[in-house]
VOMI-584307 format. One line per field, with one value per residue (C-alpha): residue in three letters; chain; x, y, z; residue number from 1. Coordinates in steps of 0.5 Angstrom, whole numbers. Example, Ala and Ser with C-alpha at 12.3 -4.5 7.8 and 13.67 -1.06 7.14 Angstrom:
2
res <- [ALA SER]
chain <- [A A]
east <- [25 27]
north <- [-9 -2]
up <- [16 14]
n <- [1 2]
# end
This chain:
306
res <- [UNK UNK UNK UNK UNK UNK UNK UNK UNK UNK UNK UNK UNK UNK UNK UNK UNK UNK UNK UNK UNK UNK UNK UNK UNK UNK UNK UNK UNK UNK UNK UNK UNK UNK UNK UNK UNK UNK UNK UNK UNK UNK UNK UNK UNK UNK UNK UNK UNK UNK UNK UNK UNK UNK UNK UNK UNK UNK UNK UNK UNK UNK UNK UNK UNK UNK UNK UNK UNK UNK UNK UNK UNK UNK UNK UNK UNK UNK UNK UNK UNK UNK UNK UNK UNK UNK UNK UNK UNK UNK UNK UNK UNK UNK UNK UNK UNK UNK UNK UNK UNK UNK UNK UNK UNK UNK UNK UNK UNK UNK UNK UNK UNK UNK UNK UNK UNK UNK UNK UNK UNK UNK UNK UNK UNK UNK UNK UNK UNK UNK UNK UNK UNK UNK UNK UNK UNK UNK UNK UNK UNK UNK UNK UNK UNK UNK UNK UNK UNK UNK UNK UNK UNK UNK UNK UNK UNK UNK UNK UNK UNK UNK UNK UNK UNK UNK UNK UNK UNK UNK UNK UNK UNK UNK UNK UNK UNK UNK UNK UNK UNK UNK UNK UNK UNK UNK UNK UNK UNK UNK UNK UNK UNK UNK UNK UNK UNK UNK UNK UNK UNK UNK UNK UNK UNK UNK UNK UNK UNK UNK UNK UNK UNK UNK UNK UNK UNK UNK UNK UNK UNK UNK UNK UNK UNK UNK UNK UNK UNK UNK UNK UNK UNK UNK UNK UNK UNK UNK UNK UNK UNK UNK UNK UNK UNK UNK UNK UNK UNK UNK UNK UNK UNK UNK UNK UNK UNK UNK UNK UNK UNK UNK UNK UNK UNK UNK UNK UNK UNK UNK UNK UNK UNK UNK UNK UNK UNK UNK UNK UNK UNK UNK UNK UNK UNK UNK UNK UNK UNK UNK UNK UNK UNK UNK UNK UNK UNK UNK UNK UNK UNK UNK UNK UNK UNK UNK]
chain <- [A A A A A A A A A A A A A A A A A A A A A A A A A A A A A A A A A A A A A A A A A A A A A A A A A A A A A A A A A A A A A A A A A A A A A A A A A A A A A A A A A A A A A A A A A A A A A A A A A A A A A A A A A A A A A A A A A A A A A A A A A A A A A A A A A A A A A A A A A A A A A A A A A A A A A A A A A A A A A A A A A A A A A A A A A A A A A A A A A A A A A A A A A A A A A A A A A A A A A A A A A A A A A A A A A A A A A A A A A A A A A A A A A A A A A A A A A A A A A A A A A A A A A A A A A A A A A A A A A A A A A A A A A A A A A A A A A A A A A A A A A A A A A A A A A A A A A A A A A A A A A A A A A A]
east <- [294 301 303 301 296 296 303 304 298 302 309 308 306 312 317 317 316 323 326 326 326 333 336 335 338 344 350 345 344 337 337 333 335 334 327 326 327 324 317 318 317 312 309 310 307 301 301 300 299 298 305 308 304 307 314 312 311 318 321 318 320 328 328 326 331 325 327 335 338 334 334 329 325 320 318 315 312 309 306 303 301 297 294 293 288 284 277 277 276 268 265 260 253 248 241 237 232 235 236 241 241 248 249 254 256 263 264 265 273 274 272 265 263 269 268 261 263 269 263 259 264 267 259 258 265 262 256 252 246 247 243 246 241 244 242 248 243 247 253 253 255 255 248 252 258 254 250 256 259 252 253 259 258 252 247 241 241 235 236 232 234 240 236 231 230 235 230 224 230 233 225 225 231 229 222 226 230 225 221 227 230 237 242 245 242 249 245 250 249 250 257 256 250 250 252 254 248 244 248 247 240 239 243 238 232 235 235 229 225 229 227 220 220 225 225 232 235 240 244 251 252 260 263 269 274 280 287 291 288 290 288 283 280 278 275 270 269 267 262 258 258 254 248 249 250 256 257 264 270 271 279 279 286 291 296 295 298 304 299 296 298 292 288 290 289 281 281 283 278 272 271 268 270 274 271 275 281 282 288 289 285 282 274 278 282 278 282 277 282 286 289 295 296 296 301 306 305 306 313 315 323 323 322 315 315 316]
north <- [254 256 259 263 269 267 267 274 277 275 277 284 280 274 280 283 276 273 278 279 271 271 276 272 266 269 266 266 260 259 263 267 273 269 268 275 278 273 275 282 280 277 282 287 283 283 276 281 276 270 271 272 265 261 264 262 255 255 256 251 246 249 248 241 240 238 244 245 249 255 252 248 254 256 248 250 256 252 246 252 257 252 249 256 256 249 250 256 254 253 253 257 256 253 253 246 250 257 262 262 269 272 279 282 288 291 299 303 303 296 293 291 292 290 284 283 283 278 274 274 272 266 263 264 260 255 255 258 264 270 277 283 287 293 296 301 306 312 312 316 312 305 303 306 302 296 296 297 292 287 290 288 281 280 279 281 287 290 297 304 310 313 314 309 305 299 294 295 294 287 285 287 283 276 277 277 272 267 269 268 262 264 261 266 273 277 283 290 293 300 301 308 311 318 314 306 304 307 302 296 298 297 291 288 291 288 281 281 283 278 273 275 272 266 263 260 267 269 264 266 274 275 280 284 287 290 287 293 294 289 289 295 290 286 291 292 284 285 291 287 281 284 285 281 273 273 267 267 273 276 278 284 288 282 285 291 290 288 286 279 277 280 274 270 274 276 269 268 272 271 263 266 261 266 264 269 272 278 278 284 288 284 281 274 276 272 266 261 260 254 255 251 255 261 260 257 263 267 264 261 263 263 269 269 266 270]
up <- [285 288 282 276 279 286 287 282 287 294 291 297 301 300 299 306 309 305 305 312 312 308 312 318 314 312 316 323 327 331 338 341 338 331 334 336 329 326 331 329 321 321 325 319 315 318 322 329 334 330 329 335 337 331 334 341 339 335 341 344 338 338 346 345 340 335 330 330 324 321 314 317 320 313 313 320 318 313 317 322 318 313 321 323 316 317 315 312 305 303 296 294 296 291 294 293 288 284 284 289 293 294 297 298 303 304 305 300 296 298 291 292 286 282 286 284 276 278 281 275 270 276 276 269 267 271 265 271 269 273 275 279 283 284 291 293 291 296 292 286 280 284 279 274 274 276 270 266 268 267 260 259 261 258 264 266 272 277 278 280 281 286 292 292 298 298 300 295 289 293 293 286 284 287 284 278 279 281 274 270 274 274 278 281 284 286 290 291 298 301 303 307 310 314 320 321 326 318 314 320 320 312 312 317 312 306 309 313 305 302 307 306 299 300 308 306 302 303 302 302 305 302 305 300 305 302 304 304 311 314 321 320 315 322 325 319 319 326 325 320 323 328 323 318 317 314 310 307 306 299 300 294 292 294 289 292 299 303 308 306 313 316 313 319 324 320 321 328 330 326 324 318 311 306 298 294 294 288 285 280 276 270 270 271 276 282 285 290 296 297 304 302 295 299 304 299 296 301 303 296 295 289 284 281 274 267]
n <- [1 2 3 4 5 6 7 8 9 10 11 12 13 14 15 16 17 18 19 20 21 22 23 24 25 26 27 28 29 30 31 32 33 34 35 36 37 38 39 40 41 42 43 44 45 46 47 48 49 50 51 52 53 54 55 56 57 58 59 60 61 62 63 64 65 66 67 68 69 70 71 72 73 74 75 76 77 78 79 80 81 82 83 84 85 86 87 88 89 90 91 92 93 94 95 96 97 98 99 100 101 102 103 104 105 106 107 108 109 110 111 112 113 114 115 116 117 118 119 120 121 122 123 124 125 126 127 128 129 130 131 132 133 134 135 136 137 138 139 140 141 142 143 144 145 146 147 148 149 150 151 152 153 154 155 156 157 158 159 160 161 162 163 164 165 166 167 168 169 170 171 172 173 174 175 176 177 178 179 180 181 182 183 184 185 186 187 188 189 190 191 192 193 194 195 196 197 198 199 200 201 202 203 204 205 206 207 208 209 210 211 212 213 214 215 216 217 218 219 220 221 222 223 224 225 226 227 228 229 230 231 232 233 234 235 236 237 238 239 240 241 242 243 244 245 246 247 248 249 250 251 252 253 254 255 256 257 258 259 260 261 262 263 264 265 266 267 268 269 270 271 272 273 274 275 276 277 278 279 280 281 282 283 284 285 286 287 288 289 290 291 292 293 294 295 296 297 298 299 300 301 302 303 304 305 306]
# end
């Protein structure tokens, strides 16, 4: 999908790319001073070096005489951009027996838990059946919030009390799981602990027990990164990959941000499959990533549709 929702979402994103990019347009013609500032936007929005070595091969393609006019600069971007993303799409995994185990880890105020609700209601559009294991039990109010949302959607969820060992409500969630035959078991994580090496520690717990019951679970670890970060959003990715197996990437608050740029450079730097992209703040707002729709999205000119 290029436009609808997803173009809607990017329009930060877009607008600090076109505007920059027309800027550039305006009467210019393609040298290196064009080549400079063209560098510079796509750095602001949050290309980082990604952007710089799309750049670098322009100057390549121009210095060739491959690229000549400006007017033929967007194309380029596209083709490049679009190869930069090759291999990033991957559907959502589906264990060869249910329940499928998906846990989602994430630091606190990334939208782990809206993201989860947005899971829920994409599986269950897709006529599959859903339970939520709620094991953030540190933060207040993060049972609660689950559980309003499981109510909402009319799901089932496991949960105990805030404070109780994440590990022993993991374990309870995939007996349940394995007892109503669910297709999917979404199991919430812990977002802050005292210090980091905590939160590390309970992540490797929580897939140690769940290993325990099912040798194969979990079968996909999400991991939800809050986009209006941008760079800072790789460190976080970089941090969890250390002790969980990250299966794939959750981009939350896409709307929110001017920095959807910063997907490259996640990608750039951890070969991890993006599944998701959170494009607003409704229950249905969550997109599964199309790289093609979302580099059109983000240099598409025209103004989003009414």
């Amino acid at each position: 999908m290029v436009f609808g929702k997803l173009l809607g979402a990017l329009k930060k994103t877009r607008d600090v790319l076109t505007a920059g990019l027309a800027r550039l347009f305006s009467g210019r013609k393609l040298d290196e001073a064009f080549l400079d500032e063209l560098e510079e936007v796509l750095y602001n929005s949050d290309l980082g070096p990604v952007g710089t070595r799309v750049v670098d091969e322009l100057k390549v393609a121009w210095k060739k005489k491959e690229v000549r006019e400006t007017a033929e600069v967007p194309a380029f971007l596209e083709k490049k951009l679009i190869a930069m993303l090759q291999g990033s799409e991957a559907p959502l995994a589906r264990a060869a027996q249910a329940p499928t185990i998906v846990m989602i880890i994430g630091v606190n105020g990334a939208g782990k838990t809206t993201s989860i609700a947005k899971l829920a209601r994409h599986l269950q559009q897709q006529g599959k059946t859903v339970m939520l294991g709620a094991g953030d039990t540190f933060r207040a109010a993060a049972v609660e919030q689950l559980t309003l949302w499981a109510g909402r959607l009319g799901i089932p969820i496991v949960k105990q009390a805030t404070g109780a060992d994440p590990a022993a409500v993991a374990f309870d969630a995939v007996s349940a799981a394995v007892a109503r035959k669910v297709d999917y078991l979404l199991l919430d994580t812990a977002g802050r602990l005292h210090t980091q090496k905590n939160l590390m520690t309970e992540l490797e717990k929580i897939v140690r027990v769940v290993k325990k019951q099912l040798p194969d679970a979990p079968h996909e670890t999400l991991l939800v990164l809050d986009a209006t970060t941008g760079q800072n959003a790789i460190r976080q990715a970089s941090e969890f990959s250390k002790s969980a197996p990250i299966s794939g990437l959750i981009l939350a608050k896409m709307d929110g941000t001017a920095k959807g740029g910063a997907l490259f450079g996640i990608r750039d730097q951890l070969p991890i499959p993006v599944k998701f992209l959170g494009v607003g703040e409704g229950i249905d707002d969550l997109e599964p990533f199309s790289v093609p729709g979302f580099v059109k999205a983000i240099l598409q000119f025209d103004k989003v549709p009414a």
